[in-house]
C-alpha positions in Angstrom: -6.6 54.7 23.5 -8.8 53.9 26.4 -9.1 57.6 27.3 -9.3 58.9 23.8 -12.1 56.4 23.2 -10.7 54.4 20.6 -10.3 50.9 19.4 -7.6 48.9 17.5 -9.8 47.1 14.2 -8.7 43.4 14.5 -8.8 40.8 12.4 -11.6 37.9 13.1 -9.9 34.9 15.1 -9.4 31.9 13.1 -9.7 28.3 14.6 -8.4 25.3 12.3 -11.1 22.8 11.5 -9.6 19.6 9.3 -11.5 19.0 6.2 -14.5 16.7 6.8 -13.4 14.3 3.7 -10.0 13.9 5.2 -11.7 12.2 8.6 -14.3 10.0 6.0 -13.3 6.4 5.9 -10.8 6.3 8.2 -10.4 2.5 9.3 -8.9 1.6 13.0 -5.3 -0.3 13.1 -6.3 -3.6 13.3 -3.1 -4.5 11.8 -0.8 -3.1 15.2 2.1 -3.5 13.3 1.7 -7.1 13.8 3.3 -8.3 10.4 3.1 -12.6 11.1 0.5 -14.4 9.3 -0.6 -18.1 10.2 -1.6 -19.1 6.4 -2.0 -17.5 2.9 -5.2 -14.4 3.1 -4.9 -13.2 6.8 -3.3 -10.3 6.3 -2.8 -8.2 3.4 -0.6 -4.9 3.2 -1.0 -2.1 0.3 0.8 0.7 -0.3 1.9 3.5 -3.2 5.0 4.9 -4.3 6.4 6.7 -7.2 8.8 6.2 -10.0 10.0 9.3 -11.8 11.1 9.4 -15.4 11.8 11.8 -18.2 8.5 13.5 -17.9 7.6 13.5 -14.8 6.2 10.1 -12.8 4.5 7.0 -12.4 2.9 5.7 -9.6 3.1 2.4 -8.3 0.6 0.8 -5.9 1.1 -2.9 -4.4 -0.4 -5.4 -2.7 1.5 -7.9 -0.5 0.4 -11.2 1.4 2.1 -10.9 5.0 1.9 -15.0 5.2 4.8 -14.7 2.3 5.8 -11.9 1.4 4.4 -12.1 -1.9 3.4 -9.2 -4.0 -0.2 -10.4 -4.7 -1.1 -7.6 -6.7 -0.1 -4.3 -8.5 -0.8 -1.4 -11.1 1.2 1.3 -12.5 0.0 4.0 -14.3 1.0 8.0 -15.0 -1.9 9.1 -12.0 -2.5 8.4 -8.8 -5.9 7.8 -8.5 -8.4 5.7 -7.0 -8.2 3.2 -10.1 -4.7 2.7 -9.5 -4.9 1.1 -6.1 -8.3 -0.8 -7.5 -6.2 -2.5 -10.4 -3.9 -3.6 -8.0 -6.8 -4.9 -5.7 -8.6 -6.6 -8.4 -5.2 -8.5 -9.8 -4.7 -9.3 -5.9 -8.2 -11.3 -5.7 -8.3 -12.8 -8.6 -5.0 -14.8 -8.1 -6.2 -15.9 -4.4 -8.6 -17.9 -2.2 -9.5 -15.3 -0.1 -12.5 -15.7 2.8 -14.3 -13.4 5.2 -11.8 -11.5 7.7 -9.2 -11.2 5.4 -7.7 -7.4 6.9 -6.2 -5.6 4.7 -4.0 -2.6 6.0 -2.8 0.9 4.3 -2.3 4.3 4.9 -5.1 6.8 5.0 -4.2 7.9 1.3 -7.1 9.9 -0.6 -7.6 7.1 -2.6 -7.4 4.5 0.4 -10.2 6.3 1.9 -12.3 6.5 -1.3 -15.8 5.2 -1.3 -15.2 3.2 -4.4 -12.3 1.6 -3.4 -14.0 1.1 0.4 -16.9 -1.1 -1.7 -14.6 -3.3 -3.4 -13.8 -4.5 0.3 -17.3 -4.6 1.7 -18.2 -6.4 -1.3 -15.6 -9.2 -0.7 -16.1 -9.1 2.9 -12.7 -7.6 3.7 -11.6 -5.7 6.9 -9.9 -3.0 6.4 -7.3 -1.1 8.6 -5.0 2.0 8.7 -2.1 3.4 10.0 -2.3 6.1 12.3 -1.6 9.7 10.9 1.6 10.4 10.0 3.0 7.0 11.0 4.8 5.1 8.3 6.2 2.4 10.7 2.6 0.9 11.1 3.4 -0.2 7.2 6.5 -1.0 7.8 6.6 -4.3 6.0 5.3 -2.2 2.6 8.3 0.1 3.2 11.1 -2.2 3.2 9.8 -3.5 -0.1 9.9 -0.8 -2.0 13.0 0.4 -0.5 14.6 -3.1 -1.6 12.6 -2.4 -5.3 14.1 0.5 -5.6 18.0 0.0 -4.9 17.9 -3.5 -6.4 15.8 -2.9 -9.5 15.4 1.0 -10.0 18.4 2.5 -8.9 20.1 -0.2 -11.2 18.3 1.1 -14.4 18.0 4.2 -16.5 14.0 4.3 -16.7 12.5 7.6 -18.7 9.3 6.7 -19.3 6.4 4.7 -18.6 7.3 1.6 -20.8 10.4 1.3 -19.2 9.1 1.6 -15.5 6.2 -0.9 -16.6 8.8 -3.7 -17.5 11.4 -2.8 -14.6 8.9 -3.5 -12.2 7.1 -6.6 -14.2 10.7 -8.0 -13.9 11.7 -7.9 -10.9 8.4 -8.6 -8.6 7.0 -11.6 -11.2 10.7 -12.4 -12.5 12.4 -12.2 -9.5 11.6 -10.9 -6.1 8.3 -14.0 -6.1 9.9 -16.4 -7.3 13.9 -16.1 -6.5 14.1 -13.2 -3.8 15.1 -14.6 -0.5 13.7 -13.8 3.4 15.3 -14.2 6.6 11.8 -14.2 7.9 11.1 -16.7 5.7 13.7 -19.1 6.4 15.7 -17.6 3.7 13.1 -19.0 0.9 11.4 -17.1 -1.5 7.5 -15.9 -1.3 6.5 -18.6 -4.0 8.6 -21.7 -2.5 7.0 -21.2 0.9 4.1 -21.1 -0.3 4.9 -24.1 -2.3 6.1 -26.0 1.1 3.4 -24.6 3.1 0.6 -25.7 0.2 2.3 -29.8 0.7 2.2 -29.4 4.3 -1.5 -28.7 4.4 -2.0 -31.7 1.7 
């Protein structure tokens, strides 16, 4: 080709950029996967998963108090959008005490990241941290509960459609898993009587 004087056409080379928005409002891991609490409002964990049903699925997004274990807050709803996770973080403050420094730790979900839901911590002087990419064992304490929600409540039901996944898990986090579900790292109580004991210890 050299000698003939010609040239092979090739194609432009291309060089992989990630998408500005995915790197926007990316918190450091302030948690460590350090999953103890001292008292109640330290350290939150939040987290989505989905329930699928006749048509499709819901999402669920939860919001548990590492202190506990409790499930502080949730939402469920047909999309997963940034209103999901903010229904669940407005049910989670409005049922605690909570003070500056609070951290609150999650994955770098879309919605995680949004700036909307990123104001709803600055405005109640939260800290918030993420996993690092990829890594579902820095929420590993989110994990194992809805792994135990789903073979102990899901798995156990025949839910087809929103209703139904609404009262399954209405049932068994406010029925059950608060107030009756017990912890080995607990002491084998449940998230509302150690509360309870810790509340009479600080009286």
């Amino acid at each position: 080709m050299a000698k003939q004087g010609l040239k092979a056409r090739n194609g432009k080379g291309y060089k992989y950029f990630p998408d500005v928005l995915a790197r926007n409002h990316v918190s450091d891991n302030l948690l460590r996967r350090n999953f103890q609490a001292s008292k109640p409002n330290e350290k939150w964990v939040s987290d989505i998963t989905y329930i699928k049903v006749e048509k499709g699925f819901v999402y669920l997004a939860v919001i548990m108090d590492l202190f506990s274990r409790k499930i502080i807050g949730w939402s469920l709803d047909t999309t997963m959008t940034n209103q999901l996770i903010m229904d669940a973080f407005k049910m989670a403050v409005a049922s605690r005490n909570i003070e500056p420094g609070l951290i609150l730790h999650s994955d770098r979900g879309v919605q995680y990241r949004s700036w909307e839901y990123q104001q709803l911590l600055l405005d109640e002087k939260i800290r918030p941290s993420m996993s690092r990419k990829g890594n579902c064992w820095d929420n590993a304490a989110m994990e194992a509960f809805f792994a135990r929600f789903k073979v102990e409540a899901l798995y156990a039901e025949s839910v087809t459609t929103k209703k139904e996944a609404y009262s399954c898990v209405f049932d068994d986090i406010e029925l059950f898993y608060n107030s009756h579900r017990r912890h080995s790292t607990l002491g084998y109580q449940s998230p509302n009587h150690f509360e309870t004991a810790y509340e009479k210890m600080c009286a």
